[in-house]
C-alpha positions in Angstrom: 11.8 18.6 33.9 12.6 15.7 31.2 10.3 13.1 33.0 7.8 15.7 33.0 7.7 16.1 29.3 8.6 12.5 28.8 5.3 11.7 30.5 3.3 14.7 28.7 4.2 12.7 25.1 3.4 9.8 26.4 0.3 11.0 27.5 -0.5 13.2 24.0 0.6 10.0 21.9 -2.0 8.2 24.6 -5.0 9.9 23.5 -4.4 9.5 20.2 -3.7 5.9 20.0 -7.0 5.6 21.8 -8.5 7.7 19.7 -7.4 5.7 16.7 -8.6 2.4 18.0 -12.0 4.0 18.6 -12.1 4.9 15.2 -13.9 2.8 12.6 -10.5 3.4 10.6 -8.3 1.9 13.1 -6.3 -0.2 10.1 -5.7 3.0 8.1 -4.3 4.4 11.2 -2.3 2.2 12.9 -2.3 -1.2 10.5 -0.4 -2.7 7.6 -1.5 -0.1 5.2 -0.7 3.4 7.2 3.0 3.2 5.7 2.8 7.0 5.9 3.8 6.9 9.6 7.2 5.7 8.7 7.8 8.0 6.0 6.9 11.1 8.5 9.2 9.1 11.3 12.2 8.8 8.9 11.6 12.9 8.2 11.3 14.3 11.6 13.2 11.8 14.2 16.3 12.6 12.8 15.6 16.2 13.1 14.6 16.0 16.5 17.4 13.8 17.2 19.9 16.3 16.2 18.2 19.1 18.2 18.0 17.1 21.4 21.8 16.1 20.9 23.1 19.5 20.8 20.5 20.8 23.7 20.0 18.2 26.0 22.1 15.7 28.2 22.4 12.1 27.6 22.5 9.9 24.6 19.1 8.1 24.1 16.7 10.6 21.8 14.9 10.4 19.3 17.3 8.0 16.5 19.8 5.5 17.8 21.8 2.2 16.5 20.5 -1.3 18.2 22.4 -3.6 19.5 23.2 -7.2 17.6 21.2 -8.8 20.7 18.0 -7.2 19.9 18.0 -8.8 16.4 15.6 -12.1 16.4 15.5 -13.3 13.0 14.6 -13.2 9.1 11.1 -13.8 8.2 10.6 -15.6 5.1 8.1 -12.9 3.7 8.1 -9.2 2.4 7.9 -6.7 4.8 4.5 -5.9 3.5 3.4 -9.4 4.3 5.5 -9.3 7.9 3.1 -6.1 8.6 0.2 -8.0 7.9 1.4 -10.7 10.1 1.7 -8.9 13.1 -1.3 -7.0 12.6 -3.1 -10.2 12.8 -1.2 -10.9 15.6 -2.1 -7.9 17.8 0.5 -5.7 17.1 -0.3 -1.9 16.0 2.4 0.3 14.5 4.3 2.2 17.1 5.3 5.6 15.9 6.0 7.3 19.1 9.3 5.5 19.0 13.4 6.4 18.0 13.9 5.8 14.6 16.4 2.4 14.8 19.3 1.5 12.4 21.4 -1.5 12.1 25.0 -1.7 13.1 25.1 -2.1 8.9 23.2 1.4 8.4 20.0 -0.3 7.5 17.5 2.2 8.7 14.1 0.7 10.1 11.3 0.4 7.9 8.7 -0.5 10.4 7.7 0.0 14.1 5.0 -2.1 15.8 4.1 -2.7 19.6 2.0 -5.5 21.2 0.3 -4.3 24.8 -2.3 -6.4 26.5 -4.0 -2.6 26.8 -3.1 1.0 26.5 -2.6 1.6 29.7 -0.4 -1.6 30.3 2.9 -0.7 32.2 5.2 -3.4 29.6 4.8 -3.6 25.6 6.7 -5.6 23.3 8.5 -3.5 20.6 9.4 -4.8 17.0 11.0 -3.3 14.2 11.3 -4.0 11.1 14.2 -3.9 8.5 14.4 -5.0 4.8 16.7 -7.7 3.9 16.3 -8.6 0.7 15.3 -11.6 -1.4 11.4 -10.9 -0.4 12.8 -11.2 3.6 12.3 -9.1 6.5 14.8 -8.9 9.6 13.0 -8.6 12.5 14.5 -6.9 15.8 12.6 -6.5 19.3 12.6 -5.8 22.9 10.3 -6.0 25.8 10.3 -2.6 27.3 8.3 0.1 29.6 5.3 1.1 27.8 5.9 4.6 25.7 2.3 5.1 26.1 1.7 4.7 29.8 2.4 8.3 31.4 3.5 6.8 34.7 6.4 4.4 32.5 7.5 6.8 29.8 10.3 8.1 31.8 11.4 3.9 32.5 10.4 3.9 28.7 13.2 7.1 27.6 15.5 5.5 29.6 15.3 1.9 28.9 14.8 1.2 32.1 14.0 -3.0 32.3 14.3 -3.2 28.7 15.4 -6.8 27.7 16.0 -8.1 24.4 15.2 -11.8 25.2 11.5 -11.1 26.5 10.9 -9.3 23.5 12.3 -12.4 21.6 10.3 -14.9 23.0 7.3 -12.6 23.0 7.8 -12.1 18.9 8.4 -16.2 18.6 5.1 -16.7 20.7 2.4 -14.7 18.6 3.9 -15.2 15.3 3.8 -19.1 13.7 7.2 -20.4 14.2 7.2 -21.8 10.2 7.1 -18.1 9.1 10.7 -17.8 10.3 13.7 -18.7 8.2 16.0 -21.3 9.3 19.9 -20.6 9.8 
């Protein structure tokens, strides 16, 4: 039953990710300036979260704590400018994904994904967390595609999820002098 609905949100949250990047807006939807999709996300996931907690088995919902691993580096720019970065770089935001904190309690402030298509089976997942002083600590993974019906169960699961592909993916389409050394 769960990889069922898994792959029926996938497959809504499919449609209207195409939908948006059909749309003449596509920057107001899923660029640097639709902030609004993280407020909503830090509403509802931990809502959901809770529900699915107390109703369902396992331990991977809709909020969870990363792991220091995932964590590639500072940027030396706001996370409004980091946003912008990416976008330029092919990333759109993600928001069918858990809300992610930090082992500090840091709560994500931004959720992006690079796929060579929709449909592709693999995306690269970043996230975004202030850190002060103008900065931006940025955390990612290469994962099973949350939009691909036929991977969103692998995607739930964290099935082939690795931290270093979604390093070296992040290094690669971003200019390695916007990161901040030490």
């Amino acid at each position: 039953m769960v990889p069922i609905v898994a792959s029926l949100v996938s497959l809504v949250g499919l449609l209207l990710f195409v939908r948006a990047l059909q749309s003449p807006r596509t920057r107001r939807w899923l660029g640097p300036a639709a902030d609004w999709w993280e407020t909503l996300r830090r509403l509802v996931l931990p809502l959901l979260d809770r529900v699915a907690r107390e109703r369902l088995p396992g331990d991977h919902f809709a909020a969870y704590e990363l792991r220091p691993r995932e964590i590639v580096g500072v940027i030396d720019a706001s996370p409004e400018e980091t946003e912008r970065l990416l976008w330029d770089a092919g990333f759109r935001r993600m928001p069918l994904a858990a809300l992610k904190r930090l082992p500090d309690g840091r709560v994500e402030i931004g959720s992006w994904a690079w796929r060579e298509s929709p449909l592709a089976k693999r995306q690269i997942h970043v996230m975004l967390f202030a850190a002060g002083e103008g900065q931006t600590l940025v955390a990612a993974h290469e994962e099973a595609s949350a939009l691909n019906p036929w991977a969103a169960w692998d995607h739930y699961r964290g099935v082939g999820l690795s931290a270093q592909g979604g390093e070296r993916a992040v290094r690669e389409r971003l200019d390695e002098r916007v990161w901040k050394e030490g």
